[in-house]
C-alpha positions in Angstrom: 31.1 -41.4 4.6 31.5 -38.5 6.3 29.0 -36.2 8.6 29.0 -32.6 9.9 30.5 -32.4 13.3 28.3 -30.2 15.3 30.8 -30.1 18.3 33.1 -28.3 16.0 30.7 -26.2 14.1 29.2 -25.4 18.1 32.7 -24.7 19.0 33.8 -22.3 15.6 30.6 -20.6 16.6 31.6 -19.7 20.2 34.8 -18.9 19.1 33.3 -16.2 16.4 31.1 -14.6 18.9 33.7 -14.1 21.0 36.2 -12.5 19.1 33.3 -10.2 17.9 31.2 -9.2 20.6 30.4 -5.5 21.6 30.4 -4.3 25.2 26.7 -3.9 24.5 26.0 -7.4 24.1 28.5 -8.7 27.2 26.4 -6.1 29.0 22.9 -7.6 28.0 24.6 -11.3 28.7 25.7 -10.8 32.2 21.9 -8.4 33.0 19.9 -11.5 31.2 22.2 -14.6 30.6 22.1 -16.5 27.2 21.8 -19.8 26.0 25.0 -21.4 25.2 25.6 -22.8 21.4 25.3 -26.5 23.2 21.8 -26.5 23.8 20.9 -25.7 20.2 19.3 -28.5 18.1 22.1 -29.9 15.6 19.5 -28.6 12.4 19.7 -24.9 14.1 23.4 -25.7 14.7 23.8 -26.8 10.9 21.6 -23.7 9.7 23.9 -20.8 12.1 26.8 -22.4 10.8 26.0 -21.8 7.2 24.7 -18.1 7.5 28.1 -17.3 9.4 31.0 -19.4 7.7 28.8 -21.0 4.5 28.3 -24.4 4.0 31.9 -24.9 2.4 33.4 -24.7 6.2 31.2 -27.2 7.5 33.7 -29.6 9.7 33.0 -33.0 8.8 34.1 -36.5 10.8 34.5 -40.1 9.6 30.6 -41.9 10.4 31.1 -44.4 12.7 
């Protein structure tokens, strides 16, 4: 059976962001930091993930 793997959808996410940010938001980062995709919850991971790629990208991984 296979699950989501959140390190992947954390990581797809960061890598989105980036390539998309406005000088705006970099601005507002570096004034008021953020919190990074790794502190999210896996559920709010899971949820992100589908409003940005849609649940047919989800990565999955073998369950151990």
């Amino acid at each position: 059976m296979k699950k989501p793997n959140y390190a992947e959808m954390k990581h797809m996410l960061a890598q989105r962001e980036a390539e998309c940010i406005s000088q705006k938001d970099i601005y507002e980062i570096l004034l008021f930091g953020t919190t990074g995709w790794d502190s999210w919850e896996n559920e709010e991971i899971l949820e992100e993930f589908v409003k940005v790629f849609g649940s047919y990208q989800i990565p999955k991984r073998e369950a151990k």
